[in-house]
Structures are given as C-alpha cells and as structure tokens.
py3Dmol code that shows the C-alpha trace and the ligand (Angstrom):
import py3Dmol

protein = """\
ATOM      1  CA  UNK A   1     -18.841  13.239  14.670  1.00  0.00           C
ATOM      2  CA  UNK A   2     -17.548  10.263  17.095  1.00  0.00           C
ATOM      3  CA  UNK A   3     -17.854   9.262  20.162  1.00  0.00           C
ATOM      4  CA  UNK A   4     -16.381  11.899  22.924  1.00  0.00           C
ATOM      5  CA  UNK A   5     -17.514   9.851  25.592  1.00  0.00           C
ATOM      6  CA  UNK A   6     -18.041   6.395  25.890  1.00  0.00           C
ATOM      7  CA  UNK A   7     -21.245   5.323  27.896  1.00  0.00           C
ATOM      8  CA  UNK A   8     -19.738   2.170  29.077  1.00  0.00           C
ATOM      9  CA  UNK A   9     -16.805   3.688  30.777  1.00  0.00           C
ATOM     10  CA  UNK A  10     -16.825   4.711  34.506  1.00  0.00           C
ATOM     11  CA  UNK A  11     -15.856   9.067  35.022  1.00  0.00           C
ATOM     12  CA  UNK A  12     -12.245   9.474  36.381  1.00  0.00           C
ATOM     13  CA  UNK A  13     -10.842  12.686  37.541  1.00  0.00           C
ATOM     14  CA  UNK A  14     -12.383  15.942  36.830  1.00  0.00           C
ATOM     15  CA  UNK A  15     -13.590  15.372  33.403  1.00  0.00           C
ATOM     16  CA  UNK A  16     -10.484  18.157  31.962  1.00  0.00           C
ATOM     17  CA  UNK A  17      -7.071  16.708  30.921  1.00  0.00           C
ATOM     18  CA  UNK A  18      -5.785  18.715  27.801  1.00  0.00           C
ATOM     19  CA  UNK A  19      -7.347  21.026  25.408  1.00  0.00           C
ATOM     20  CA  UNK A  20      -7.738  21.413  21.309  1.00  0.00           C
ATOM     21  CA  UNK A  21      -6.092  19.293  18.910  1.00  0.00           C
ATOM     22  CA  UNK A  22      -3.217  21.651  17.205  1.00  0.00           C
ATOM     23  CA  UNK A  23      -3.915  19.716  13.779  1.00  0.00           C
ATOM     24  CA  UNK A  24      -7.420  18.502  13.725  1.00  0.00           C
ATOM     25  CA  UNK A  25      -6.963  17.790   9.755  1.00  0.00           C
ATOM     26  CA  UNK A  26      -4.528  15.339  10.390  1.00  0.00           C
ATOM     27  CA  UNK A  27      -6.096  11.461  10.290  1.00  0.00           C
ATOM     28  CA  UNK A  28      -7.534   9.943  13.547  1.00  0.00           C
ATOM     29  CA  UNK A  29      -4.875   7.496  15.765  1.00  0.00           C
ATOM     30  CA  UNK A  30      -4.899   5.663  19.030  1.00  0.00           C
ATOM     31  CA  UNK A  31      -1.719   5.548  21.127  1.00  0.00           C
ATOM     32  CA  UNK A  32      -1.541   2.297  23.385  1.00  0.00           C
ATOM     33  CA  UNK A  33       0.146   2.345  26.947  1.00  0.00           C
ATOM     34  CA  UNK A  34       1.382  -0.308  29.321  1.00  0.00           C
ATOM     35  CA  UNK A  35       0.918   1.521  33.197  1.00  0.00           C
ATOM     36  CA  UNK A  36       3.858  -0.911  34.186  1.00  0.00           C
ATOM     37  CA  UNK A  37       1.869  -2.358  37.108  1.00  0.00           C
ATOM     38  CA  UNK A  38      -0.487  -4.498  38.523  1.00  0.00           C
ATOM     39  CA  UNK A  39      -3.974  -4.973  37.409  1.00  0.00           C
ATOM     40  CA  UNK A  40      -7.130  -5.621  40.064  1.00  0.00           C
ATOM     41  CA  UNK A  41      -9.500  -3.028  41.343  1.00  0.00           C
ATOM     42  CA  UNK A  42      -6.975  -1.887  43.351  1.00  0.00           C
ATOM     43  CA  UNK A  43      -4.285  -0.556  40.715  1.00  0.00           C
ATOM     44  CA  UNK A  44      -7.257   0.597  38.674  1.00  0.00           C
ATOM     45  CA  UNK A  45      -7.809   2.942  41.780  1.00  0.00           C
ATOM     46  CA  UNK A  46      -4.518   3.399  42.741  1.00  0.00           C
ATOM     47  CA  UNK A  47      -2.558   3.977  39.278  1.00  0.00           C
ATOM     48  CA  UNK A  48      -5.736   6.021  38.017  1.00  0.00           C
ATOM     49  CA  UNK A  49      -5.200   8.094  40.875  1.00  0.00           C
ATOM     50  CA  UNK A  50      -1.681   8.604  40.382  1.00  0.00           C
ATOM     51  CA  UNK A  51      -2.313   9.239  36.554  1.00  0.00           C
ATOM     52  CA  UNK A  52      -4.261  12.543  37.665  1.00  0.00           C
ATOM     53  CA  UNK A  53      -1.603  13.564  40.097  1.00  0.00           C
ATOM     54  CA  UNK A  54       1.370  13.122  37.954  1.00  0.00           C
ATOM     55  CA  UNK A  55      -0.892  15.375  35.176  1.00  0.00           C
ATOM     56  CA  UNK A  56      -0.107  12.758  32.291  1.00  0.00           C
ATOM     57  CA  UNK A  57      -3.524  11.224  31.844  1.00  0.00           C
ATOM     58  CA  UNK A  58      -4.444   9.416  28.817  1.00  0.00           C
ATOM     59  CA  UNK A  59      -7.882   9.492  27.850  1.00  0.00           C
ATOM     60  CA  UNK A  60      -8.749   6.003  29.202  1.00  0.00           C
ATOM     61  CA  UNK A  61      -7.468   3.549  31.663  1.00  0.00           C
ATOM     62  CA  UNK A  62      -8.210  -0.414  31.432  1.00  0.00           C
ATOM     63  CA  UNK A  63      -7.623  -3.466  32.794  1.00  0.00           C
ATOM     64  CA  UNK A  64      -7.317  -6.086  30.725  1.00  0.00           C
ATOM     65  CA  UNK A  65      -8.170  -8.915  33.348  1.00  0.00           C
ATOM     66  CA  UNK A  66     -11.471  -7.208  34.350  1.00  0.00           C
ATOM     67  CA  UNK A  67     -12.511  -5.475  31.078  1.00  0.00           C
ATOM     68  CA  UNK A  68     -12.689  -2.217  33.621  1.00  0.00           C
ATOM     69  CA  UNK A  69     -12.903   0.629  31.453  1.00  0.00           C
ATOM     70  CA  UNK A  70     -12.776   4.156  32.715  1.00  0.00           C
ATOM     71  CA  UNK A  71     -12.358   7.248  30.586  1.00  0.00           C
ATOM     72  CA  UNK A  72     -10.469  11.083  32.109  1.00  0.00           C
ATOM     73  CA  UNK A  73     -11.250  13.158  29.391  1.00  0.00           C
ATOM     74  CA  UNK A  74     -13.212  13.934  26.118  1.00  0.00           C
ATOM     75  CA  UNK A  75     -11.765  12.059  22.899  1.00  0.00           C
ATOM     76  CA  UNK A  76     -12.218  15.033  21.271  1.00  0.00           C
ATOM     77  CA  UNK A  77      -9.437  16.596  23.052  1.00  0.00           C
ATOM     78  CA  UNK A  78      -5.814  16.096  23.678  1.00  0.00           C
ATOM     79  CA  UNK A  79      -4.448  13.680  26.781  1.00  0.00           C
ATOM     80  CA  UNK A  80      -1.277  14.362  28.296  1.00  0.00           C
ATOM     81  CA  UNK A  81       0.893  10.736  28.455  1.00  0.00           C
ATOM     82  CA  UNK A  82       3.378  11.751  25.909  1.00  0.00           C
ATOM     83  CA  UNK A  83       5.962  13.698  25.170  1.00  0.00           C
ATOM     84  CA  UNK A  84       6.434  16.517  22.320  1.00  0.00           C
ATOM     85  CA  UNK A  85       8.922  15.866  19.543  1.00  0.00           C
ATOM     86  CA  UNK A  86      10.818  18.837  19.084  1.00  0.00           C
ATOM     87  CA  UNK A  87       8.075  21.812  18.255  1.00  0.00           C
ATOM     88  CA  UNK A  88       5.541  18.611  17.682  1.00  0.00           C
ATOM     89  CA  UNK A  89       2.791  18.413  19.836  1.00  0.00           C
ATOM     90  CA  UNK A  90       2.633  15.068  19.642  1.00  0.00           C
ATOM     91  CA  UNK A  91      -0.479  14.815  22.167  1.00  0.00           C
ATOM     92  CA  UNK A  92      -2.564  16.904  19.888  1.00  0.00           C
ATOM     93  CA  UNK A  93      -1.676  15.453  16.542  1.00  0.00           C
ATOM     94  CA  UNK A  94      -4.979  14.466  14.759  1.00  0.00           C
ATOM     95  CA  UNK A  95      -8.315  14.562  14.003  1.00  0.00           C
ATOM     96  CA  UNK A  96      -8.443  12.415  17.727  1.00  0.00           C
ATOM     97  CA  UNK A  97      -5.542  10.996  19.399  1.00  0.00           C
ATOM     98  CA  UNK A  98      -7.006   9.217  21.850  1.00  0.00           C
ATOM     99  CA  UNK A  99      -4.284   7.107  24.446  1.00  0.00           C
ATOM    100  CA  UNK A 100      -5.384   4.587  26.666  1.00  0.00           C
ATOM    101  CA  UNK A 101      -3.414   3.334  29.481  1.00  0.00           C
ATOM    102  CA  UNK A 102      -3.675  -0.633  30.062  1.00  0.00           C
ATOM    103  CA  UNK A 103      -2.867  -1.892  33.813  1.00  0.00           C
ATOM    104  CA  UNK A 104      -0.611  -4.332  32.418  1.00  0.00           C
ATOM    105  CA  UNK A 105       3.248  -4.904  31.972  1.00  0.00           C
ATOM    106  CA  UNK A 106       5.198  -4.299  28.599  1.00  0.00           C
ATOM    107  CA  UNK A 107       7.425  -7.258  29.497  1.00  0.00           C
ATOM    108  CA  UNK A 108       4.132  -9.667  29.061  1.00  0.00           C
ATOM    109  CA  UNK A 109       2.327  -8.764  26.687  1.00  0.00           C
ATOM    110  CA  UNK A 110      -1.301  -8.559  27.974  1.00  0.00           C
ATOM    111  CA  UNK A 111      -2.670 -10.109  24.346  1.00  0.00           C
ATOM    112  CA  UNK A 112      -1.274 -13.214  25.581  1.00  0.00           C
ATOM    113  CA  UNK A 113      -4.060 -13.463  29.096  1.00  0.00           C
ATOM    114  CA  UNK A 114      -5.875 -11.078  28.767  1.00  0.00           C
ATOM    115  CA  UNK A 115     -10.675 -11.410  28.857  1.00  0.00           C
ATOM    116  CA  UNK A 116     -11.538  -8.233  26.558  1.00  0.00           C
ATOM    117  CA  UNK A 117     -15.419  -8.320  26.799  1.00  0.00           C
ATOM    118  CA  UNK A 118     -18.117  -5.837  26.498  1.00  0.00           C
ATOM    119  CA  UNK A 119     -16.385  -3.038  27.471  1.00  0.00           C
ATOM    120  CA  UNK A 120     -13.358  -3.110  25.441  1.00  0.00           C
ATOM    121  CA  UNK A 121     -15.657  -3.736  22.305  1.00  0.00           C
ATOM    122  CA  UNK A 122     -17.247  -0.508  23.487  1.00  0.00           C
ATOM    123  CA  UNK A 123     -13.807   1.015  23.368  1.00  0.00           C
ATOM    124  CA  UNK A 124     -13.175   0.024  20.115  1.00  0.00           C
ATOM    125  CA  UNK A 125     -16.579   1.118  18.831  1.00  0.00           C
ATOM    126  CA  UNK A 126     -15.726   5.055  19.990  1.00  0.00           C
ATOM    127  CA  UNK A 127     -12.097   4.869  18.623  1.00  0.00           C
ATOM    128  CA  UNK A 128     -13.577   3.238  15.100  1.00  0.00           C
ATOM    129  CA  UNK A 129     -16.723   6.547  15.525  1.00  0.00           C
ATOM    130  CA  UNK A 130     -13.617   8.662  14.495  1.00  0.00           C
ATOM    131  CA  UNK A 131     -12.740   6.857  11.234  1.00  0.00           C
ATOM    132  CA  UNK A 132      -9.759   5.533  12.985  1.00  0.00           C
ATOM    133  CA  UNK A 133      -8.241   3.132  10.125  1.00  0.00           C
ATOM    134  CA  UNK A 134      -7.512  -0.761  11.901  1.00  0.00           C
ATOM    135  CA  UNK A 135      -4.166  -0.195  10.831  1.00  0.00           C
ATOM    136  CA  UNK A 136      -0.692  -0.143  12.627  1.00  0.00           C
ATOM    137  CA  UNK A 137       0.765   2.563  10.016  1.00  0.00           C
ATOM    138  CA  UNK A 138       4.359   2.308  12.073  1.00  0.00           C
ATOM    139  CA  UNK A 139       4.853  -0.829  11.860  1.00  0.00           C
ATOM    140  CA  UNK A 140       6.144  -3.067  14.658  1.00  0.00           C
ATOM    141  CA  UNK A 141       5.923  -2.609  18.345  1.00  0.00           C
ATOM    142  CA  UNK A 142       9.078  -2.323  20.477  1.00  0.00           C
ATOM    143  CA  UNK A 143       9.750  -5.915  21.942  1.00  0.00           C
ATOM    144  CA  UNK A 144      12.087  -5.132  24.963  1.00  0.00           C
ATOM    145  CA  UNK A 145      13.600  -1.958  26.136  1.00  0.00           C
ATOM    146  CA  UNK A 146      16.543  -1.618  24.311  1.00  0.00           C
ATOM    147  CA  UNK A 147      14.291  -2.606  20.857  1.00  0.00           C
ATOM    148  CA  UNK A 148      15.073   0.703  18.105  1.00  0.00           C
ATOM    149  CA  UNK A 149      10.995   0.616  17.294  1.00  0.00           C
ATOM    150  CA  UNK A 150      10.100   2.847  14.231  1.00  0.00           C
ATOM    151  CA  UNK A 151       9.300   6.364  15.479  1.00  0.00           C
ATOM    152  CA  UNK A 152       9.105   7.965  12.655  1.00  0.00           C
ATOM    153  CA  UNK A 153       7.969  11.734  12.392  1.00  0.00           C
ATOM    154  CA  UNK A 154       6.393  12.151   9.133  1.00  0.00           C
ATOM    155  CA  UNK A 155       4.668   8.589   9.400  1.00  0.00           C
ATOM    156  CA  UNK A 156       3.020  10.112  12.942  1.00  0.00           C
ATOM    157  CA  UNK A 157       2.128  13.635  11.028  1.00  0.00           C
ATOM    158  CA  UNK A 158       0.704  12.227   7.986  1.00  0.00           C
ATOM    159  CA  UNK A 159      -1.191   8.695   8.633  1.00  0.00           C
ATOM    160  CA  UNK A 160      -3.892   7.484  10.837  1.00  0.00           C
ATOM    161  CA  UNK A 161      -4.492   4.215  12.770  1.00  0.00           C
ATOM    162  CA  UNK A 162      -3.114   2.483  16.017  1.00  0.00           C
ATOM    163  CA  UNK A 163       0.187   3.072  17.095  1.00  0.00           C
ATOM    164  CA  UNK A 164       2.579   2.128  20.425  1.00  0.00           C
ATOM    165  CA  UNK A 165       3.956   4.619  22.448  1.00  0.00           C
ATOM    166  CA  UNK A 166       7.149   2.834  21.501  1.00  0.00           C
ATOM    167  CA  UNK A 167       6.140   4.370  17.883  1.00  0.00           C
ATOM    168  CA  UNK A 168       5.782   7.830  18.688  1.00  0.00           C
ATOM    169  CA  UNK A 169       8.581   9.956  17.616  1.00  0.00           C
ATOM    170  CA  UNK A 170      10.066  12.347  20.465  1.00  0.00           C
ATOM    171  CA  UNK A 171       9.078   9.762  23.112  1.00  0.00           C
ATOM    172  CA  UNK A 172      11.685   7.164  24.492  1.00  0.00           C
ATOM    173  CA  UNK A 173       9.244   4.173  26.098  1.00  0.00           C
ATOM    174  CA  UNK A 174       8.827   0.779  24.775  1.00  0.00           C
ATOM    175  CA  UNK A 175       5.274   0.011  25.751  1.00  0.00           C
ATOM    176  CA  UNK A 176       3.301  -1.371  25.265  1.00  0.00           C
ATOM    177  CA  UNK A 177       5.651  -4.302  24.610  1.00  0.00           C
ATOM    178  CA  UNK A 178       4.936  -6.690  21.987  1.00  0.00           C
ATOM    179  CA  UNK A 179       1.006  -7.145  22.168  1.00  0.00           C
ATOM    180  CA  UNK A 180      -0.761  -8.837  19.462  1.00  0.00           C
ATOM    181  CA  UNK A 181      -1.538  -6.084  17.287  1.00  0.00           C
ATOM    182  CA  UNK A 182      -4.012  -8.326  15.354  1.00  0.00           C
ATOM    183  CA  UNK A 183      -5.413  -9.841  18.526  1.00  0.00           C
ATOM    184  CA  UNK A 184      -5.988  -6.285  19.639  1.00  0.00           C
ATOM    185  CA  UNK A 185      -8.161  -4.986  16.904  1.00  0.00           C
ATOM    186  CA  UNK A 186     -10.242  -8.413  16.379  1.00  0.00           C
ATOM    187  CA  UNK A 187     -11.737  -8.244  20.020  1.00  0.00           C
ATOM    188  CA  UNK A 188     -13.473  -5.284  18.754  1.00  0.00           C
ATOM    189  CA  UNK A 189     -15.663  -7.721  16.562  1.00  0.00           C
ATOM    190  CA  UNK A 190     -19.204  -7.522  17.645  1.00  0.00           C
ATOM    191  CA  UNK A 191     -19.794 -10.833  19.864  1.00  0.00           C
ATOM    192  CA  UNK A 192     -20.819 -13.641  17.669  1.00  0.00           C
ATOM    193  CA  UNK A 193     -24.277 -13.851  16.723  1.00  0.00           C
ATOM    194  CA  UNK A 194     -26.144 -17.094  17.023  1.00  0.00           C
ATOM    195  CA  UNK A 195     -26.382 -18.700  13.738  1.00  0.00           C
ATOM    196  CA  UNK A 196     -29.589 -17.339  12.093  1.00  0.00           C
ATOM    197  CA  UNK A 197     -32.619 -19.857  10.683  1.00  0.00           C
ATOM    198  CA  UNK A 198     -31.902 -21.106   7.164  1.00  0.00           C
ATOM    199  CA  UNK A 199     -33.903 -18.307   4.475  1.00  0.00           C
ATOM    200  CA  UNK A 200     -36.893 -20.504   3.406  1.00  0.00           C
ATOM    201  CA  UNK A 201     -35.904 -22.677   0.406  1.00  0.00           C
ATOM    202  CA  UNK A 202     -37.332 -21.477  -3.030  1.00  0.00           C
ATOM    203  CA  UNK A 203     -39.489 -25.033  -3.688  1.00  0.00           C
ATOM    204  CA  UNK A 204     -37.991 -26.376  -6.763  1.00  0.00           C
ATOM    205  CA  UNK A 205     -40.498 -27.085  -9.389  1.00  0.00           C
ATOM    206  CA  UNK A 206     -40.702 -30.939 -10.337  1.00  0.00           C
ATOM    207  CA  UNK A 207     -38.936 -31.616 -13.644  1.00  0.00           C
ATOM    208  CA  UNK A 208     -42.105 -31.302 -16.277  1.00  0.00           C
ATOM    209  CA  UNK A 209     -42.252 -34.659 -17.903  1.00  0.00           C
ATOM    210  CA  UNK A 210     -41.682 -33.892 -21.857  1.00  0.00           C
ATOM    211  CA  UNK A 211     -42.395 -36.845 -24.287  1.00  0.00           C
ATOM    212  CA  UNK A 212     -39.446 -38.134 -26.538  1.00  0.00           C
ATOM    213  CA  UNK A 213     -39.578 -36.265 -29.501  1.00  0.00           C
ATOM    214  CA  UNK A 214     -40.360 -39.611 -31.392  1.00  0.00           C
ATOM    215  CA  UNK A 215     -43.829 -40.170 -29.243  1.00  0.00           C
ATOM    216  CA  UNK A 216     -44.454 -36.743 -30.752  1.00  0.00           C
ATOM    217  CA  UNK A 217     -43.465 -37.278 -34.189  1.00  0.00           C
ATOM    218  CA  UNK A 218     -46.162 -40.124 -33.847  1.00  0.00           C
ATOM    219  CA  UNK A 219     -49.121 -37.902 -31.693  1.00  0.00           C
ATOM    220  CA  UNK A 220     -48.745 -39.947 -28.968  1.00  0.00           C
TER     221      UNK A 220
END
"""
ligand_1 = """\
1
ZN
Zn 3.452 4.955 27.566
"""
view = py3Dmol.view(width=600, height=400)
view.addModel(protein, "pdb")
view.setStyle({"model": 0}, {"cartoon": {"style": "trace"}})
view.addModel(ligand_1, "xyz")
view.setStyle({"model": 1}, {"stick": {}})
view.zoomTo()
view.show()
C-alpha cells in the first residue's frame, strides 16, 4: 500500500475531491499541471481556492519557487482536473492517478528556475509508494499550444509512469509545457549524503622474504 497522504503537505479543502478508481488494475501514473499563474503565497491561496470552487482539484498543488506543497484529496482516489475521453474516465484510470497542479506557467517551463527541496522529494517519495515507474510512457511533452503532443488512448489504458496533461487522450491542454522531464524525476533523489569515512583498510601482510632457490639448494 502507498502513501494516501503525504505528511509533509499542508490540508486543502475538505479532504473529498473524487471517489474510486474505475480500473484499479491498471499501472500507477502521475498527471502534471501548469495552474497558468503566478506563484507566491498568495496564488497558492488564491488559485487553491479557486481549484475547490471550480470542482477540478488535482490531488496536490505546488509551487515550485517555495517548495509549498499542499495536498486536496487521498491518492488513493480519483481528482477531478481532467477531462473523460469518450466513455474513459480518464481521472480514475489506474492503480493511482494522482495530478498535481504546479503554480507555474506552461510557456516557461518551471524546470528551468525552479528550488524543489524537501517537500517535493516528499512528493516524489508518495507517488514512487505506488510503484509508479520513473518513466514518461507518452513520450514528449507539448511545447507550445498549437504542439500535436501524443495522446494516445491505449498508451494511457495500458502503461504506468508520469505523463503531461498535454498527453492525456480526450483532454485538449498543453501543460505543462516543456519541463525537463529528467530534471523532474532526479529532484526526487534523496539529498546527498556526506561522503562516508573510508571502510578500514585490510593491513596488507609484508611480502614474506623467501630465499633464492639456490641458497636452498645449498642449506643456507
Ligand atoms: Zn492541466
């Protein structure tokens, strides 16, 4: 069992955003969001409000410039910031899908300033609880708005891992814009560990002194 709610993250809303996952045998995968405004203390509040009024919640919300992390709902259970595709539930596809919404722009990237610390290690810890490969099984990200992304239906039924929204078939955004998708999944590396002390060296035994054979030969 994972991670259904992450210790580090602040509450937001009522603690209720969707319900069961319609195919909970399907592999675990992440859906990344760009908000499309501002980031601060401010938006967090503002935006995270709005989130819960406009009833399309992901599961978290974060800024990227103040590695604030706050969480709406229970991995465990669906989040409402997509769209179906066709009779596809696309919100409930998975073991998890678990979307987070990022106070950043998908017209700059937020890979390319972003300080991921503590808290979005955290993050990645709970979505990596789930078995959630570190794997982009759609392939590239949308880079502008009018970018054809892959979106394609039986990749999003069938594999697990980390996807865009701009990869989700039925849906019509391009965020999160071109963030490094490598970038991403390497700040969830546990913070570097001081070096540790050298392992004591075995003492290597002096070479034995062995007489030439012909000191031998002569009982020397
Ligand atoms: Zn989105």
């Amino acid at each position: 069992m994972g991670e259904i709610w992450i210790p580090e993250a602040e509450r937001l809303g009522g603690g209720i955003i969707g319900g069961a996952m319609d195919t909970p045998n399907a592999p675990p995968r992440v859906v990344w969001h760009t908000t499309e405004s501002g980031a601060g203390d401010s938006s967090f509040k503002n935006v995270g409000a709005f989130l819960s009024s406009a009833a399309s919640e992901p599961h978290i919300l974060y800024d990227p410039t103040t590695d604030r992390l706050g969480q709406y709902g229970p991995l465990n259970q669906s989040a409402r910031a997509l769209r179906n595709a066709g009779s596809v539930r696309t919100n409930r596809t998975g073991r998890v899908c678990i979307q987070i919404e990022v106070l950043a722009r998908a017209g700059t990237p937020f890979t390319g300033y972003w300080k991921p610390g503590r808290n979005f290690r955290a993050l990645l810890r709970a979505i990596r609880s789930w078995d959630t490969p570190d794997d982009w099984p759609a392939g590239r990200l949308a880079q502008s708005y009018s970018d054809d992304s892959p979106r394609s239906l039986t990749i999003w039924q069938t594999r697990g891992g980390h996807y865009g929204h701009s990869n989700v078939p039925g849906n019509d955004h391009w965020d999160p814009g071109a963030i490094d998708r490598v970038a991403l999944l390497a700040a969830g590396a546990a913070p570097t560990q001081p070096p540790k002390p050298a392992p004591p060296t075995t003492p290597v035994p002096a070479p034995r002194y062995r007489r030439p054979r012909a000191y031998r030969a002569i009982g020397l």
